[in-house]
SEGU-746736 format. One record per atom (N, C-alpha, C): residue in one letter; atom name; residue number from 1; x, y, z. Coordinates in steps of 0.001 Angstrom, whole numbers, plus 500000, padded with zeros to 6 digits. Atoms other than C-alpha are relative to their C-alpha. Layout:
% SEGU-746736
{atom 'A','CA',NUM,{X,Y,Z}}
...
% end
This chain:
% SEGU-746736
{atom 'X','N',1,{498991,499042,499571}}
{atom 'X','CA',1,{297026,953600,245695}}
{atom 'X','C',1,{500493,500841,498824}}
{atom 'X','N',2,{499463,499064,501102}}
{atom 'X','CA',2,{298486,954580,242192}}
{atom 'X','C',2,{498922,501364,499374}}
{atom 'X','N',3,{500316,498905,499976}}
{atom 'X','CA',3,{295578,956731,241863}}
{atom 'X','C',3,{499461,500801,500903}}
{atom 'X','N',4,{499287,499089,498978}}
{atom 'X','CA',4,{295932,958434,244854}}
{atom 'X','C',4,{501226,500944,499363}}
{atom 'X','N',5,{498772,499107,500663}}
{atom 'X','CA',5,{299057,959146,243879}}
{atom 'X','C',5,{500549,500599,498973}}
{atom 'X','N',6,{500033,499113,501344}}
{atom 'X','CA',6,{298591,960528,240310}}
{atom 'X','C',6,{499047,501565,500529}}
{atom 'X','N',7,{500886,498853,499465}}
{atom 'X','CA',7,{295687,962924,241941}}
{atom 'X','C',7,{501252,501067,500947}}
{atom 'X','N',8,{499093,499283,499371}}
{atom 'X','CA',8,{298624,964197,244569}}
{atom 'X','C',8,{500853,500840,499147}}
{atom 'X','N',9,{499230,499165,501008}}
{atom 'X','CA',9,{300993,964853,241733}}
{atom 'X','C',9,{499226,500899,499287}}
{atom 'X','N',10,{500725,499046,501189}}
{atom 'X','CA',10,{298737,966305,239786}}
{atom 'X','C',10,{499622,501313,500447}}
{atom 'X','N',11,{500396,498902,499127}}
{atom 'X','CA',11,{297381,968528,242317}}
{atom 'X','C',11,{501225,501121,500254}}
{atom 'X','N',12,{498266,499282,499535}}
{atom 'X','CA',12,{300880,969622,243381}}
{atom 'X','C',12,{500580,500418,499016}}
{atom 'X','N',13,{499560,499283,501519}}
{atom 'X','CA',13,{302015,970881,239796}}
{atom 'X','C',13,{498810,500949,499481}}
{atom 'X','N',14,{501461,499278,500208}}
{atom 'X','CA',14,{298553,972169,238851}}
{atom 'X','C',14,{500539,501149,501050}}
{atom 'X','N',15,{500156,499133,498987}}
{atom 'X','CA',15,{299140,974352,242287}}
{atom 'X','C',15,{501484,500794,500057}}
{atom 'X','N',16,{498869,499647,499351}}
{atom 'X','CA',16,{303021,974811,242366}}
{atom 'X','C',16,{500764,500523,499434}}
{atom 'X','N',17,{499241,500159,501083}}
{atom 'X','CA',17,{304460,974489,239155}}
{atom 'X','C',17,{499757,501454,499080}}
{atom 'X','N',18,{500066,498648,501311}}
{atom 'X','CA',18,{304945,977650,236183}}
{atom 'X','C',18,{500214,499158,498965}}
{atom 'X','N',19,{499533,500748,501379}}
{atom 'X','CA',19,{305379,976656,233010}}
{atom 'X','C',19,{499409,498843,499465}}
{atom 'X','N',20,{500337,500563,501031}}
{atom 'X','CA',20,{304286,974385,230727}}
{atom 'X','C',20,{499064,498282,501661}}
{atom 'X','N',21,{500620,501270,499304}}
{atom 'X','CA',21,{304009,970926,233571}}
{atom 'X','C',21,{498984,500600,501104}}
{atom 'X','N',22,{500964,500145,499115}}
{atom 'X','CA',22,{301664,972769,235523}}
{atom 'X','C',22,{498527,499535,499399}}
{atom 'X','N',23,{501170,500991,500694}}
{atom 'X','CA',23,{298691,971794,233055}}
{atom 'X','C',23,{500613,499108,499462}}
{atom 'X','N',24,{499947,500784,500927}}
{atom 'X','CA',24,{300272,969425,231221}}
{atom 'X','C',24,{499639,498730,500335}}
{atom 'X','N',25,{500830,501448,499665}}
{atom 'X','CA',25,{300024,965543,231403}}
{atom 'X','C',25,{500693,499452,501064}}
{atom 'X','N',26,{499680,500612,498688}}
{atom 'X','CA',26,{300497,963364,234220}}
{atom 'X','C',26,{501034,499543,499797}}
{atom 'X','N',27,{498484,500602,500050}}
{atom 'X','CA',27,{303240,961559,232545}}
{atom 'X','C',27,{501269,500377,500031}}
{atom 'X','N',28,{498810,498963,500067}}
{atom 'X','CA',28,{305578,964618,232068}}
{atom 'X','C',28,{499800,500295,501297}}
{atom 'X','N',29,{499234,499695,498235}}
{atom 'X','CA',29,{305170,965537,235896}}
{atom 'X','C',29,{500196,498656,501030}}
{atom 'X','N',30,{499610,501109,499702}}
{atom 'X','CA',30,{305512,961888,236588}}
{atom 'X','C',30,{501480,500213,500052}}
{atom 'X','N',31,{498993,499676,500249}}
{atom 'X','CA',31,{308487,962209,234926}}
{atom 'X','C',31,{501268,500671,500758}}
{atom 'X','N',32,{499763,499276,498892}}
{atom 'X','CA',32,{309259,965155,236907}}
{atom 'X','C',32,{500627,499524,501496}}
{atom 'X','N',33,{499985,500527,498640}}
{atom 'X','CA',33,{308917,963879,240042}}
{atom 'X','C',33,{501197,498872,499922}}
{atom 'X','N',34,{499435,500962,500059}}
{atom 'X','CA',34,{310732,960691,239219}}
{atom 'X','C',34,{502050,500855,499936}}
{atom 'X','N',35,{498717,499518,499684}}
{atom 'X','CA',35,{313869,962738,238094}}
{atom 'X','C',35,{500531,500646,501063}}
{atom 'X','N',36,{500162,498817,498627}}
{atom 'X','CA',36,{313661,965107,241386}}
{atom 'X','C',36,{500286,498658,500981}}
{atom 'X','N',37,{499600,500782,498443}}
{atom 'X','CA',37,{313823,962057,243672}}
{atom 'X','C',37,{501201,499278,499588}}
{atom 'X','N',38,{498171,500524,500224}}
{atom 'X','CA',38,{316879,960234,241776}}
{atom 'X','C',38,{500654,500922,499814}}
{atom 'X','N',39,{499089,499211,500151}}
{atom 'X','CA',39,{318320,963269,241523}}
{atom 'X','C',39,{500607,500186,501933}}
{atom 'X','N',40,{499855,499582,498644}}
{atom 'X','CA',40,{318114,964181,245239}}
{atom 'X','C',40,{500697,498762,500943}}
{atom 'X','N',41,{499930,501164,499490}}
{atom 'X','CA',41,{318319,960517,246303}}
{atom 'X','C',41,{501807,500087,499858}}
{atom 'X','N',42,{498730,500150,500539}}
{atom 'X','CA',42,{322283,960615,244441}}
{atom 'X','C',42,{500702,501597,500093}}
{atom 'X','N',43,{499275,499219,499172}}
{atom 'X','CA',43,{323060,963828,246192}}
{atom 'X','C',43,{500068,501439,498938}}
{atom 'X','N',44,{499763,498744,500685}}
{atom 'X','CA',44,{322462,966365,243268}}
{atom 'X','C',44,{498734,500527,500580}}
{atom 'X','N',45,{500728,498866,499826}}
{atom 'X','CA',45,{320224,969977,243491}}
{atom 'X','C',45,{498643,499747,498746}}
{atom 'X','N',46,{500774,499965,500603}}
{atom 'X','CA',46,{317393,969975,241796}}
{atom 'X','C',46,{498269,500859,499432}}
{atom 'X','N',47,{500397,498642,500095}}
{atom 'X','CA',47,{315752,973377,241952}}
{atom 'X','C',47,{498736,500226,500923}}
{atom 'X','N',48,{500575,499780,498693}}
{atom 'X','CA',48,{313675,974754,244406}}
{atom 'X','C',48,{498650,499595,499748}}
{atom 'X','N',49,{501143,500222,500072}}
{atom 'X','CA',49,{310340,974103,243043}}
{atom 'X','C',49,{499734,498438,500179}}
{atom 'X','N',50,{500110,501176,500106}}
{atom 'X','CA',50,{311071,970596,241925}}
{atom 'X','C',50,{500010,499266,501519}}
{atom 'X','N',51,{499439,500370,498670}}
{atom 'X','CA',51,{312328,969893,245435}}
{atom 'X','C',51,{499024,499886,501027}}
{atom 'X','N',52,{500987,500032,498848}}
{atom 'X','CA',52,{309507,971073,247648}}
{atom 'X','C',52,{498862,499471,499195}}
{atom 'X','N',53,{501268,500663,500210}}
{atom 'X','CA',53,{306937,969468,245524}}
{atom 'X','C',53,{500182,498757,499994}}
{atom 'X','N',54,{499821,501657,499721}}
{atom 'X','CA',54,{308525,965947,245987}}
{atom 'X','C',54,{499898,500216,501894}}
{atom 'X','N',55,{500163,499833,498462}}
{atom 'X','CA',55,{308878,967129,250176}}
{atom 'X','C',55,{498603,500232,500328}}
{atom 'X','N',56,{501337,499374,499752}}
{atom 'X','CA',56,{305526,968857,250473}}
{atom 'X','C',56,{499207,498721,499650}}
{atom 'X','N',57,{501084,501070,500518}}
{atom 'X','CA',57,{303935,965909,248879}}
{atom 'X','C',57,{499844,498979,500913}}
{atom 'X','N',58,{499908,501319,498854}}
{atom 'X','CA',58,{305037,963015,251315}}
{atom 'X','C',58,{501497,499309,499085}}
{atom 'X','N',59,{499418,500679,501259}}
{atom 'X','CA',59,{307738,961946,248228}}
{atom 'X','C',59,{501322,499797,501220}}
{atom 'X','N',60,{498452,499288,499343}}
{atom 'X','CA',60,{311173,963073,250483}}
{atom 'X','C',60,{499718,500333,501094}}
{atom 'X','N',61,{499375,499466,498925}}
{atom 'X','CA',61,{312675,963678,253568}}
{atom 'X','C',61,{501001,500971,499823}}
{atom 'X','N',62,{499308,498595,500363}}
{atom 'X','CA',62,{313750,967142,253483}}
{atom 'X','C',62,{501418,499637,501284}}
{atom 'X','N',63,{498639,499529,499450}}
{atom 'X','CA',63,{317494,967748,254896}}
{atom 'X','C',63,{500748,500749,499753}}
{atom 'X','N',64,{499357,498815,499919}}
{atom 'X','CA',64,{320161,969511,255138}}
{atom 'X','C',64,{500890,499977,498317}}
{atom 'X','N',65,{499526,499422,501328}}
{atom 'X','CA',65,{321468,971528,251860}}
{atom 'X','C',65,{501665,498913,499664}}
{atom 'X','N',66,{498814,500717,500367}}
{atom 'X','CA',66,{324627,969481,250140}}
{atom 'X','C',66,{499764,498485,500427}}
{atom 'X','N',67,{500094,500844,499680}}
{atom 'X','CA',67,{323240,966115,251220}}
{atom 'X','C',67,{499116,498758,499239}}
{atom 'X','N',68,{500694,500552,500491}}
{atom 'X','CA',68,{321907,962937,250101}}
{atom 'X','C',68,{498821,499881,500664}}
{atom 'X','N',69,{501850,500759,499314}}
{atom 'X','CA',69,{317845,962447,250586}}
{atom 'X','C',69,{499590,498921,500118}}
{atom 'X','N',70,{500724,501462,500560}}
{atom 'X','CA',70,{315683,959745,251241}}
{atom 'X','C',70,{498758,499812,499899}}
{atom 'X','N',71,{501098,500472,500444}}
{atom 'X','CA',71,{312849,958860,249913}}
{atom 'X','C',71,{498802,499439,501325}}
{atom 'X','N',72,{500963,500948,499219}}
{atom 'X','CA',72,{309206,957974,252075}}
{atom 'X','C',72,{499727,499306,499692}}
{atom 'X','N',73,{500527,501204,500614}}
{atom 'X','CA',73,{307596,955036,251996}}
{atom 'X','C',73,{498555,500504,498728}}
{atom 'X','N',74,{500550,499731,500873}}
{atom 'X','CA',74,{305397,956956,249884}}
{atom 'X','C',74,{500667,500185,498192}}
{atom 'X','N',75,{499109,499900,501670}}
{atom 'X','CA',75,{308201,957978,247065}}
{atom 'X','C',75,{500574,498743,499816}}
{atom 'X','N',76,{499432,501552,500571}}
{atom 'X','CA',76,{309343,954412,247044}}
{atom 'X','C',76,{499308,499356,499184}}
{atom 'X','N',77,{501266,500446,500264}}
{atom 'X','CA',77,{305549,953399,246382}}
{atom 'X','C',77,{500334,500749,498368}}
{atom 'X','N',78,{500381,499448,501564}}
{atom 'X','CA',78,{305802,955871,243289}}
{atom 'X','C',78,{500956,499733,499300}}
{atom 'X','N',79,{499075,500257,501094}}
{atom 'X','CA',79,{309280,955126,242082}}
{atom 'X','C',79,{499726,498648,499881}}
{atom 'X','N',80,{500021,501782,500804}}
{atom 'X','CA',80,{308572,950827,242137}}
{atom 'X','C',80,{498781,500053,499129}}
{atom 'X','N',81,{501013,500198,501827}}
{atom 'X','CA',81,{305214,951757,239460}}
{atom 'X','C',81,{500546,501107,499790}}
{atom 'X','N',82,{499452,499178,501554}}
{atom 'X','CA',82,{307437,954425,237708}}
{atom 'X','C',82,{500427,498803,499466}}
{atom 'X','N',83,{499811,500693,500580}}
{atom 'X','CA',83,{309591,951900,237109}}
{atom 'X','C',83,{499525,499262,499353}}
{atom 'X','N',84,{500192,501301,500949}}
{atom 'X','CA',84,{307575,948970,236079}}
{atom 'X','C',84,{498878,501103,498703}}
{atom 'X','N',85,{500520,499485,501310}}
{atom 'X','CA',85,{304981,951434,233961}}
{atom 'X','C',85,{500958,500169,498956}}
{atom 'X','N',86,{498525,499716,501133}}
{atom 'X','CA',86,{308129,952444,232048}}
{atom 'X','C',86,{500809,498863,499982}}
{atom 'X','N',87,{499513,500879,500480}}
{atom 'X','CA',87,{309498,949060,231852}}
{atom 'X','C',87,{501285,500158,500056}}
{atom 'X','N',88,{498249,499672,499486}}
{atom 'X','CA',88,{313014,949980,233731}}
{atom 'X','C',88,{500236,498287,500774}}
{atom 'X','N',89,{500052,501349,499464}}
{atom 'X','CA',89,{314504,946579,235053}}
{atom 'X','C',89,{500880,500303,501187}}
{atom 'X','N',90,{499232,499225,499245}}
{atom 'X','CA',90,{315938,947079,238206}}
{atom 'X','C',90,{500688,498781,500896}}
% end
């Protein structure tokens, strides 16, 4: 599954993204992604690009503006191996 889901991200920045994380490495739009769904998850904005490439992907359940998101069983899948690759204890 995890590479599945590096190919998705990757694809989806490669295709979506300006700037620097659209080639760059998997770990900086890891990264990405990871901040975009705890951001959204805890009710902050997190800019329009970042946003629809965690929705568009399968990452989020898009809703309504000013609200907290939640995560699919797909962005759960990617935040429990962010965490343990990065060695977060949760």
């Amino acid at each position: 599954m995890s590479n599945l889901i590096d190919m998705i991200i990757s694809d989806l920045f490669k295709n979506r993204w300006s700037g620097n994380l659209a080639e760059g490495n998997l770990d900086e739009q890891k990264r990405q992604l990871f901040k975009t769904l705890k951001d959204q998850t805890m009710g902050y904005w997190s800019g329009h690009t970042a946003y629809h490439i965690a929705v568009d992907g399968g990452f989020l359940i898009d809703g309504k503006r000013c609200t907290y998101k939640k995560v699919t069983r797909l962005g759960a899948i990617f935040i429990e191996q962010y965490l343990k690759e990065n060695d977060y204890v949760c």
